[in-house]
C-alpha positions in Angstrom: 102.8 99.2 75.5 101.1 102.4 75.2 102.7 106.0 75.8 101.1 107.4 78.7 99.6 110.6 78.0 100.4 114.3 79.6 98.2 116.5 81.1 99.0 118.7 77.8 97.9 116.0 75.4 94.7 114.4 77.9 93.4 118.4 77.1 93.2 119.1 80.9 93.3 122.3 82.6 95.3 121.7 86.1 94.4 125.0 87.4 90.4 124.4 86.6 90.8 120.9 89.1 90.0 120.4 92.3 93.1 119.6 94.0 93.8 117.9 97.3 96.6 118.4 99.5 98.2 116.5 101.8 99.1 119.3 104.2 100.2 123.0 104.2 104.0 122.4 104.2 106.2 123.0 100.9 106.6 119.7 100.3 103.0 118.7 100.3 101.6 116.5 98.0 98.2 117.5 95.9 95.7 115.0 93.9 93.5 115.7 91.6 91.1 113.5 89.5 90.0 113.9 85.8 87.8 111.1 84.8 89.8 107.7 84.8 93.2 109.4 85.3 94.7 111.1 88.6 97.0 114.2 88.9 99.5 114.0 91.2 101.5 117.5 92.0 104.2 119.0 94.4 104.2 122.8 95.0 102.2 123.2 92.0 104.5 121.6 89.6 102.8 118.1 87.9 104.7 114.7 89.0 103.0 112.5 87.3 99.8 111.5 85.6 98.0 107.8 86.7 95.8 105.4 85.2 93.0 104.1 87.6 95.1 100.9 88.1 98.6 102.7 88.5 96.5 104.8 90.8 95.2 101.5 93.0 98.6 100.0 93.4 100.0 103.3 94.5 97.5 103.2 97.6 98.0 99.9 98.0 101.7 100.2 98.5 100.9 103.7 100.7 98.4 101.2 102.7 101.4 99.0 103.3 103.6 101.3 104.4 106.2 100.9 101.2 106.8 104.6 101.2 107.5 105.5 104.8 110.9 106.2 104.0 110.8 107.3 101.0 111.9 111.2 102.3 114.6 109.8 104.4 
């Protein structure tokens, strides 16, 4: 298995993406996508980077509701 790259290494500038948040709050979530990988961010600060199919199970677990208590 491969390493999965950081931002640092993939050459991308976070502040130069088009991020979307999830609402206004602290906590909020914000995506951003660079060409087959997505970005996603709390308060700024980079969680995690994604492959396009690390990406599609993540919505497909979201769709499913396998995160609705994940802040409880």
């Amino acid at each position: 298995m491969t390493k999965k790259p950081t931002v640092e290494e993939l050459g991308i500038d976070p502040d130069a993406l088009d991020w979307k948040r999830s609402g206004n709050d602290e906590g909020a979530i914000e995506v951003a996508f660079a060409g087959e990988w997505t970005l996603l961010r709390t308060s700024g600060r980079l969680i995690s980077v994604f492959d396009e199919n690390e990406w599609a199970c993540f919505l497909d677990g979201v769709k499913k509701g396998e995160f609705d208590n994940a802040a409880s």
